[in-house]
C-alpha positions in Angstrom: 0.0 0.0 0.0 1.3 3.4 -1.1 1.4 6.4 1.9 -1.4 8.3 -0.7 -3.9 4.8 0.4 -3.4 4.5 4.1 -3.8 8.3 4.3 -7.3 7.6 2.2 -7.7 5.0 4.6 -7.3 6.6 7.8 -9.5 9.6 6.5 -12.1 6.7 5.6 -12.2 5.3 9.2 -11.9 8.7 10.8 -15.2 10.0 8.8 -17.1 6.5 9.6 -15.9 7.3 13.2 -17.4 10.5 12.9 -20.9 9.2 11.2 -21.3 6.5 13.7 -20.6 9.0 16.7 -23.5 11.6 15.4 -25.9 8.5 14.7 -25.7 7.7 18.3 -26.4 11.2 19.1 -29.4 10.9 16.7 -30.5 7.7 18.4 -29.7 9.0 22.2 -32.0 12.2 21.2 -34.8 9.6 20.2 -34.8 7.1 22.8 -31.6 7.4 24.7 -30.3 4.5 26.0 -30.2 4.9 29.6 -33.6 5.7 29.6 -35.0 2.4 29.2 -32.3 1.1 31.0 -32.7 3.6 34.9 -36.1 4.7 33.7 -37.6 8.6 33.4 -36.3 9.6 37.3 -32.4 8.6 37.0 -32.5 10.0 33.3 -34.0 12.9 33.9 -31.4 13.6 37.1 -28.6 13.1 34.5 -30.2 15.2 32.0 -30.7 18.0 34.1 -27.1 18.0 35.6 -25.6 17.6 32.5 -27.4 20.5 31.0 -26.6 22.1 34.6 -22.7 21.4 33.9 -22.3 22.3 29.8 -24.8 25.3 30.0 -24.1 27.2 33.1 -27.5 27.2 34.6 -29.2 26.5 37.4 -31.9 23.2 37.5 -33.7 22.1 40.0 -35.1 18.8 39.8 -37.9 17.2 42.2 -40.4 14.2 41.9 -43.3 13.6 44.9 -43.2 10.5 47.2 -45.3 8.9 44.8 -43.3 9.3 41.4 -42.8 5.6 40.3 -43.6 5.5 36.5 -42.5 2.1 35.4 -43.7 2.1 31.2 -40.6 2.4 28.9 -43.8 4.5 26.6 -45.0 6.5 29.3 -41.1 7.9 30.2 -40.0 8.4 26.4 -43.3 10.4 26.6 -42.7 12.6 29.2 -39.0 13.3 28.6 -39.7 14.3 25.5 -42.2 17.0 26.8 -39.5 17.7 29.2 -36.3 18.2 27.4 -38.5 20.5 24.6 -39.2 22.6 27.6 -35.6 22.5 28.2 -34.6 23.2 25.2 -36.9 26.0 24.0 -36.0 27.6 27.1 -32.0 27.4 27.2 -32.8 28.9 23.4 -35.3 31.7 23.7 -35.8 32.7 27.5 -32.1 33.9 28.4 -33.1 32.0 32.0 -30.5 31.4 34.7 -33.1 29.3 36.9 -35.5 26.2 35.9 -37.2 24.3 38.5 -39.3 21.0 36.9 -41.5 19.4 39.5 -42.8 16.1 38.8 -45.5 14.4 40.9 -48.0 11.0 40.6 -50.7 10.1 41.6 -51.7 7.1 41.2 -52.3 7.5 36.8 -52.2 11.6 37.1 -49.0 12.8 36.3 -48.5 16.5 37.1 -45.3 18.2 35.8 -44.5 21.8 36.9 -41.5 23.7 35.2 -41.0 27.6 36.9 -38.7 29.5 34.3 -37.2 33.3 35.2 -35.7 35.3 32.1 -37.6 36.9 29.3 -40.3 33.5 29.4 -42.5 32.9 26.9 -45.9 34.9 26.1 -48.3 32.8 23.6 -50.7 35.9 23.2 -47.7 37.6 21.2 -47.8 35.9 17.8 -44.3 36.1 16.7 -42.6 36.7 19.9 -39.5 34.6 20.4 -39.8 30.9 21.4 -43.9 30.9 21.5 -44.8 29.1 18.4 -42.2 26.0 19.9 -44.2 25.9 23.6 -47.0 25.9 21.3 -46.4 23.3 19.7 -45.8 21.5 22.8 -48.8 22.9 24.4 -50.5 21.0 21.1 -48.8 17.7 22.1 -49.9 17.8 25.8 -53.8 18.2 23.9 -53.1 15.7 21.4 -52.9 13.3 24.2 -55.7 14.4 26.2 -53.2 16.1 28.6 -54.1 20.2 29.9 -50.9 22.6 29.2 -51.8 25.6 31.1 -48.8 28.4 30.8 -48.5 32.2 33.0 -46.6 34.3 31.5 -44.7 37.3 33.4 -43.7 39.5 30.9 -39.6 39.6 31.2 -40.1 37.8 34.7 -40.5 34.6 33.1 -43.7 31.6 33.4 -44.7 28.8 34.9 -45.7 26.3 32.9 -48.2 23.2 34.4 -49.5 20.1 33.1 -51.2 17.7 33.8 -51.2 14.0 31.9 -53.9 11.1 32.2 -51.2 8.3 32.3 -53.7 6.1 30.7 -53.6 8.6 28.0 -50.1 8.1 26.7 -49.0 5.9 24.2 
């Protein structure tokens, strides 16, 4: 082999490295791994600190007495709710402080999220961030869930709903 092949080579296994390293990201973002492996609490903890850690904020993270979800459907469900919040938020609210609240009873499941920065204000049309909560206010109705949001303008919301467990794929 020539030194102008293994260099072709190396590049080769370098960019397959790279492709299989963003499909995993791909697949983590879908249905990450350690999800159905330490269920919705122990993957939510690790989201939030890692999102703590890499974005400088602060996240609080509570669940009641009660919390004991235990469908690999349910928790995909509500972590994805979640982490949209999360996301939408770290993009468009400029908050420092995000407390989520989680608690069970029996099959409700109420989820709480308090956000301080610039929040979100779905009366606005076109104001930043809206049209994303939104759409996850549309999820949360799609599945017979209530998304109920208060806005303070430049104070930030507080964003509460409330899901029918029986109601989730």
């Amino acid at each position: 082999m020539s030194n102008e092949d293994v260099e072709q080579f190396e590049n080769a296994l370098h960019m397959l490295d790279l492709s299989i390293s963003e499909l995993r990201k791909v697949a983590d973002n879908l249905i990450p791994e350690k999800l159905v492996s330490e269920g919705l609490k122990g993957y939510l903890t690790e989201f939030c600190n890692e999102v703590k850690h890499e974005r400088k904020i602060n996240i609080l993270l509570t669940f009641s007495d009660g919390f004991a979800l235990k469908d690999q459907n349910k928790d995909i469900s509500v972590f994805r709710i979640i982490k949209a919040i999360v996301d939408y938020t770290l993009k468009y609210s400029e908050a420092t402080d995000i407390k989520i609240d989680l608690a069970q009873e029996n099959h409700l499941l109420n989820i709480q999220v308090i956000i301080n920065g610039k929040g979100f204000d779905l009366s606005i049309p076109g104001s930043k961030g809206a049209k994303e909560i939104a759409y996850i206010k549309l999820w949360v109705e799609i599945i017979k869930g209530e998304f109920f949001i208060l806005p303070e303008r430049q104070k930030g919301n507080e964003i509460f709903i409330e899901l029918n467990l029986k109601n989730l794929p």
